[in-house]
N, C-alpha and C positions, 0 to 999 in steps of 0.2 A: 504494500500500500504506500500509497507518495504522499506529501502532504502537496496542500492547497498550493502552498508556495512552488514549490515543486513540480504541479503542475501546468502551473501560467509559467514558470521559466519553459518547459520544455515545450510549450502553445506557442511561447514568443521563435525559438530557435525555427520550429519547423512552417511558421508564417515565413520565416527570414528567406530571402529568394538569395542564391548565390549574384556578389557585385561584383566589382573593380576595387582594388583594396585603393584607401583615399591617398591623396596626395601627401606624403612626396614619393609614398610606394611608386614603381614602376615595374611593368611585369618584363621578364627577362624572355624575350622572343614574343610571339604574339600565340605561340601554344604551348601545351606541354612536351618537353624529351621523352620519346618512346624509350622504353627500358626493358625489357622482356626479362621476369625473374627478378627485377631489385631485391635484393634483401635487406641493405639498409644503407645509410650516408652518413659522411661528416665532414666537419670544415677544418680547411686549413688556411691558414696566410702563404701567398708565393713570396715566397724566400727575396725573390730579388725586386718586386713592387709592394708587398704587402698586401697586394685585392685579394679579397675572399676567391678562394677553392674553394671547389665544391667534389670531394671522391663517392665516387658511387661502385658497390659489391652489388654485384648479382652474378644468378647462376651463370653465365658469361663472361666472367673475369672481374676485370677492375677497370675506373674510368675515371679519368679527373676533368672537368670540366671548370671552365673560366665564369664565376657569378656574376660578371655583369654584362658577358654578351652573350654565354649559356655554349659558347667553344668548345668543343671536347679539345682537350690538350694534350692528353695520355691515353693511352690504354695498353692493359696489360690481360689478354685472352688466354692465358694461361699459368695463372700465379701459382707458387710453392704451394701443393694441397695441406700442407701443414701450419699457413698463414693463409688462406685463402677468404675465411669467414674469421669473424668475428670474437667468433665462442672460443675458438684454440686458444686465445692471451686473456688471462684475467680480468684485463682493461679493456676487454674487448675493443681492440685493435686489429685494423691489418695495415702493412706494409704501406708506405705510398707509393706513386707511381711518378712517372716525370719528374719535374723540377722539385716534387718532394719527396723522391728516392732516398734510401735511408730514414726516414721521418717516420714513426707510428702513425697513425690517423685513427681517431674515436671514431667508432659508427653506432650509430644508432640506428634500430631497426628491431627486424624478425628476433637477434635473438637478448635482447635488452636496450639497455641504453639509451638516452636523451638528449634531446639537442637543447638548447637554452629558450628558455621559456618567456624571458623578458632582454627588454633592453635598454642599457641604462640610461636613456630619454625617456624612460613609461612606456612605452609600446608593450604591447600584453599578447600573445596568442594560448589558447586554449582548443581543447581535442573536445566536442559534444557532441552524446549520442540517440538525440532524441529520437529517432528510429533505427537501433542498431538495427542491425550491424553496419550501418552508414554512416561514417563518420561524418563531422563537419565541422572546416578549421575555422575559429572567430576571432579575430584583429583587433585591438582594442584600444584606445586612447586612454579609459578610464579607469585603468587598473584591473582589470577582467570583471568589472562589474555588472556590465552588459545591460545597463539599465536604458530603459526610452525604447523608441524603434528602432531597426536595424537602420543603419548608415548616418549614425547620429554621433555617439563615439563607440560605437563596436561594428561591424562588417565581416558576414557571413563570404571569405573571401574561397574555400575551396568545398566541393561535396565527394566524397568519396565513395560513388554511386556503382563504378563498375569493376570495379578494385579494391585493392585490401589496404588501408592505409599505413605503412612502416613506418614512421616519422614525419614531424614537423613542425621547425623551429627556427629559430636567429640562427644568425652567425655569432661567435664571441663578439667581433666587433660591432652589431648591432646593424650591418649594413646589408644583409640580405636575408631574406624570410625564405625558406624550403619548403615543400609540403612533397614525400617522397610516395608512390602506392607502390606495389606489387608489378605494374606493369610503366610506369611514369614518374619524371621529375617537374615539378611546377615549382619554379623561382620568380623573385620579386627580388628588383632592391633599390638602392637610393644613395644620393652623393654624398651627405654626411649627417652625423648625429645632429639633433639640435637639444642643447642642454639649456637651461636659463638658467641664471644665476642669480 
């Protein structure tokens, strides 16, 4: 049984129609990266600019893609089956690939792990699942409170209606939003933090 509250929250989610995440979001390509098998993603900085990485494991190998023009940069079709997923390092880590060869990479995905949840300008994403098994990712201005109607300070920015969602979250630097499923990558992102002071 849900209480009352609980109810009108999950009335509001599923009134909420997927948007355009608000400004200064920008969506990285104008669709999602096919991924056949993702199992999960993490971010790194490139060593020699600093921009968000974005590596992706799936049954496929390994993939490093550029976050802000959604680039594949790497790939690696047939990594050590012994680093290949995630689950083998405690830290669930694999390997990088390219320019972060040598480097560990966090993923988060199928078999744990998270990507960052907020950023440190207030930006809020949240996973809700007002009709599982269909996830839906919520963007938020107002601390995940999700209060008003959609596209006010919160925005219903992804639906994970035909796929299984693995992750979805910041980068450390707060400059690119992921949303990873089972079959796709969907990226967002943006020129800089705005902090006030």
């Amino acid at each position: 049984m849900i209480t009352e509250y609980q109810q009108r929250l999950r009335e509001r989610y599923l009134a909420a129609a997927v948007m355009s995440a608000p400004t200064p979001w920008q969506p990285v390509l104008n669709h999602r990266i096919a991924i056949g098998g993702l199992l999960g993603i993490g971010f790194a900085a490139n060593p020699d600019t600093g921009q968000d990485l974005v590596m992706v494991v799936s049954s496929a190998g390994h993939g490093l893609f550029d976050a802000v023009t959604g680039a594949k940069i790497a790939r690696d079709r047939d990594p050590d089956p012994a680093t290949s997923t995630p689950d083998t390092h405690p830290d669930l880590t694999c390997p990088g690939v390219g320019p972060l060869a040598g480097t560990p990479v966090r993923i988060a995905g199928l078999f744990g792990g998270g990507l960052h949840s907020t950023t440190p300008d207030g930006w809020t994403l949240d996973t809700v699942s007002p009709d599982w098994p269909h996830d839906r990712v919520i963007l938020s201005a107002d601390g995940g409170a999700h209060k008003g109607p959609a596209g006010g300070t919160w925005w219903h920015v992804f639906h994970s209606e035909h796929s299984e969602l693995r992750a979805a979250g910041f980068s450390p630097s707060g400059l690119t939003l992921a949303v990873a499923t089972s079959s796709d990558l969907t990226l967002w992102t943006r020129p800089e933090l705005h902090i006030e002071n």
